[in-house]
C-alpha positions in Angstrom: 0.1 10.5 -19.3 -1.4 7.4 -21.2 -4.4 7.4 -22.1 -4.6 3.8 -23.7 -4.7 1.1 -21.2 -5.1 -2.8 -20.5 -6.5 -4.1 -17.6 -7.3 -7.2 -16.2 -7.9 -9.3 -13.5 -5.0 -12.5 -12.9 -4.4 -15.0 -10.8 -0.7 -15.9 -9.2 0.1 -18.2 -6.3 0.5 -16.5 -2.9 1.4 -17.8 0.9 1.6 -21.5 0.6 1.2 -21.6 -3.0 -2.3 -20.6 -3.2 -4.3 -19.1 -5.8 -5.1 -15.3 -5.2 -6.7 -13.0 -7.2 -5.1 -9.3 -7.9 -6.3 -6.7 -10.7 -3.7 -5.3 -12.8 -3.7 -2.2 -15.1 -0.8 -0.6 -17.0 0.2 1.8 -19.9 -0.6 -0.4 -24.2 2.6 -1.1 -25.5 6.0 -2.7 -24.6 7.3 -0.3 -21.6 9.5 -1.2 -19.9 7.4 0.7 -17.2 8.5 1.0 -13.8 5.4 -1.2 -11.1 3.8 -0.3 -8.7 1.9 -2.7 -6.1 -0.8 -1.5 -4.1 -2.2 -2.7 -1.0 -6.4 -2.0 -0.5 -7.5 -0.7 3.0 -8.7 -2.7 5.5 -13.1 -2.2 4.2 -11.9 -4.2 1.0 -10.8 -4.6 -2.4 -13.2 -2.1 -3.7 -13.6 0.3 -6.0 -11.5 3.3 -4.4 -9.0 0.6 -5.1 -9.4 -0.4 -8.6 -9.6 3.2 -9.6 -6.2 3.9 -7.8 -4.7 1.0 -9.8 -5.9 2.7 -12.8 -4.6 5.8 -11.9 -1.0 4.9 -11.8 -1.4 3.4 -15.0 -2.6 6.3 -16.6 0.4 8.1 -15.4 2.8 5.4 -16.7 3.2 2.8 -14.4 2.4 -1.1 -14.0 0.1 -1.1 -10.8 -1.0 -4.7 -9.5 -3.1 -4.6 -6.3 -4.1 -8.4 -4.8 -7.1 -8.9 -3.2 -6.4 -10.3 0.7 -9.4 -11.5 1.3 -9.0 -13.6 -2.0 -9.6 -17.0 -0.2 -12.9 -15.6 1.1 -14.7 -15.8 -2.3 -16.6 -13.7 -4.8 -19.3 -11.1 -3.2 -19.8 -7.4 -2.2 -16.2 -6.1 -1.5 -18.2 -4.5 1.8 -19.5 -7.7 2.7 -16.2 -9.9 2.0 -14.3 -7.1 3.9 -16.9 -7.3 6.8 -16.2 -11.2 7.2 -12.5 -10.6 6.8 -12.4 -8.0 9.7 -15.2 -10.5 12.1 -12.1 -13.3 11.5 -9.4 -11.3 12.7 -8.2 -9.9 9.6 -4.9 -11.2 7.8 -2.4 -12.2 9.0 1.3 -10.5 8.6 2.6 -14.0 7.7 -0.1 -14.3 5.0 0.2 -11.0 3.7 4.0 -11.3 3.0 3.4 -13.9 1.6 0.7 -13.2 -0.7 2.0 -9.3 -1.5 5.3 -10.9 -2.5 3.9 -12.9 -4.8 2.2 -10.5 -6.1 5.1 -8.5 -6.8 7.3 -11.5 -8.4 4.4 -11.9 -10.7 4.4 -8.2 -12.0 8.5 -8.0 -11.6 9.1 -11.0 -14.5 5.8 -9.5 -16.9 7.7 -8.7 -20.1 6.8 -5.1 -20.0 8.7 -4.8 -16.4 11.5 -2.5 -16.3 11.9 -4.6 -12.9 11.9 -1.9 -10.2 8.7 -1.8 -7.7 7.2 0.2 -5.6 4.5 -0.5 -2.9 2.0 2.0 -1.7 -1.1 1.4 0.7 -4.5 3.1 2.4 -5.3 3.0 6.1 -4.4 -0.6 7.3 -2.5 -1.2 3.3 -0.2 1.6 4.9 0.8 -0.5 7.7 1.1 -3.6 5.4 3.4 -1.4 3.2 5.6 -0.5 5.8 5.9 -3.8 7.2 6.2 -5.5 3.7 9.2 -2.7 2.7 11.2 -3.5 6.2 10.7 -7.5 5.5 10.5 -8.4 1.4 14.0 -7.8 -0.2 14.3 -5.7 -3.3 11.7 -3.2 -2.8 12.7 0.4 -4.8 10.0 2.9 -2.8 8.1 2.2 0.0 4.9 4.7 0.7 2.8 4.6 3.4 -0.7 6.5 3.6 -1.9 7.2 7.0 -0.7 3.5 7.7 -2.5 2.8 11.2 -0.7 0.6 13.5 2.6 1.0 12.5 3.3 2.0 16.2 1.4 0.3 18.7 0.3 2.2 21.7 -0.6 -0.7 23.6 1.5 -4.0 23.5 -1.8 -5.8 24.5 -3.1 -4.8 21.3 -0.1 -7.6 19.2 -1.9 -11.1 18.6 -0.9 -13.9 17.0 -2.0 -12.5 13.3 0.1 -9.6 13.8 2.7 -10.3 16.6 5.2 -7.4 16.3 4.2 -4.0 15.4 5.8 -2.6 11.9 7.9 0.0 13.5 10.1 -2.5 15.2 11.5 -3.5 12.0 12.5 -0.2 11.1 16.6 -0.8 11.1 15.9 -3.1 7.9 14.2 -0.6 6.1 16.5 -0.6 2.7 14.3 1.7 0.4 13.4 5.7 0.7 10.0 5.7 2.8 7.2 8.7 1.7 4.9 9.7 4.4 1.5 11.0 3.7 -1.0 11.9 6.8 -3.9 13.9 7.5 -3.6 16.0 11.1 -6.8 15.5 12.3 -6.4 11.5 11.9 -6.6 9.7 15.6 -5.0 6.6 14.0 -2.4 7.4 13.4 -2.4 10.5 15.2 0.2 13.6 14.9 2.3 11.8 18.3 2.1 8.5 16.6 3.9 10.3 13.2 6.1 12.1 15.4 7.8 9.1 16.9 7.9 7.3 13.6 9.4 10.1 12.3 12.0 10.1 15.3 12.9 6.5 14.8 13.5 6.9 10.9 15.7 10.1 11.6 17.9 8.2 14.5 18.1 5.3 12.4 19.4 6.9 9.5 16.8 6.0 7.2 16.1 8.2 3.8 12.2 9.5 4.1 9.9 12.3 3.3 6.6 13.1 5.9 3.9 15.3 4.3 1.2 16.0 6.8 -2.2 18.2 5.6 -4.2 20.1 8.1 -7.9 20.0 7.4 -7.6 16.2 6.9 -8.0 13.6 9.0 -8.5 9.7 7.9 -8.8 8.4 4.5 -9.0 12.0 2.8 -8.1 10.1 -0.1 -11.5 8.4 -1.1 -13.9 10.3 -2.9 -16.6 8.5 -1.9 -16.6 9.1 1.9 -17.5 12.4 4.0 -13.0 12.4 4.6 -11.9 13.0 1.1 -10.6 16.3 0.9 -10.0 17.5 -3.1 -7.2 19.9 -1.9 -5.0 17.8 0.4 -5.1 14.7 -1.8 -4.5 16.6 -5.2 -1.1 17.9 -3.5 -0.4 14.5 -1.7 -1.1 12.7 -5.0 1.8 15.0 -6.7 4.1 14.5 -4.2 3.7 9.9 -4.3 3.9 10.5 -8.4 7.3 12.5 -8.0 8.8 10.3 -5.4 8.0 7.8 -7.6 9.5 9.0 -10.4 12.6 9.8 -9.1 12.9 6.3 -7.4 11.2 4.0 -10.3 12.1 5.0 -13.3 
């Protein structure tokens, strides 16, 4: 663990070359350390999410996490999220676009040992499944209770996100880690099931964890879900997949 750390907020140009914001936090000294780029959940770039960026740093990783709602402004991460979600949310084109460059900013940092991993919460776990089936050169690919990675009703695509996640699945190049609570409803245990099928038939190298006793967002201490329990074991099991993919 490290216990000396810098962190900072940057800037780096995203889809269409503009300028987004992203906090970043790693391990003093040269490294190389392996990265890590996290996407936030769908309520915001707040502080569940800064703290989880901190926390891979403190066990030895480069963590970046961009803020999507960036060309929204400055405010109360509730607030911004709140007008993010009344517009529709982001787009998949943006996203990829912003969360890959992201990651080319924290892949050529000096400290870099130049492999990544991505990691996301709630609608983050969608984006990371959909960003490690579409952006090339992706190490580790973990998904947290991603909803809407499988789309129960094909009414439901628009034209921010036309094609659900799971139908990109064959081009899925890096090992995929699972993590989902059993009382969730989105994604519930059929949903997981069938994603799980599709991996399997595919070929695709994964792991599934699934707690009972959890349901949505069990993760965030600062919500009635968190669950001390089921995240401490989940949180061991993203840290040693990541080791033995990253570094």
């Amino acid at each position: 663990m490290y216990r000396d750390l810098i962190c900072q907020e940057i800037k780096f140009k995203g889809h269409n070359g503009d300028e987004c914001t992203a906090y970043y936090a790693r391990p003093a000294g040269n490294g190389p350390f392996p990265g890590v780029a996290f996407i936030h959940h769908i309520p915001g770039w707040n502080e569940i999410c800064i703290e989880t960026v901190r926390r891979f740093a403190h066990h030895g990783y480069a963590c970046v996490s961009n803020n999507l709602y960036s060309r929204l402004g400055e405010g109360d991460a509730d607030d911004i999220g709140a007008r993010a979600r009344a517009e529709g949310g982001v787009s998949d084109e943006q996203f990829l676009g912003d969360f890959s460059g992201a990651i080319d900013w924290l892949r050529a940092r000096p400290e870099s040992n130049k492999k990544v991993g991505i990691i996301g919460y709630c609608s983050g776990g969608r984006q990371s499944y959909l960003a490690g089936c579409r952006l090339p050169n992706i190490q580790a690919v973990v998904d947290c209770w991603g909803g809407r990675v499988m789309v129960k009703d094909p009414g439901a695509l628009n034209a921010r996100q036309p094609v659900a996640p799971i139908d990109f699945t064959k081009d899925l190049k890096a090992p995929l880690l699972g993590i989902f609570g059993n009382d969730d409803k989105e994604p519930d245990p059929d949903q997981v099931n069938k994603t799980e099928e599709i991996l399997k038939s595919l070929g695709k190298t994964y792991e599934f964890h699934r707690y009972d006793g959890a349901g949505h967002a069990f993760f965030d201490w600062s919500r009635a879900s968190y669950r001390a329990e089921q995240a401490m074991d989940a949180w061991k099991k993203i840290l040693a997949f990541y080791g033995k993919h990253l570094a």
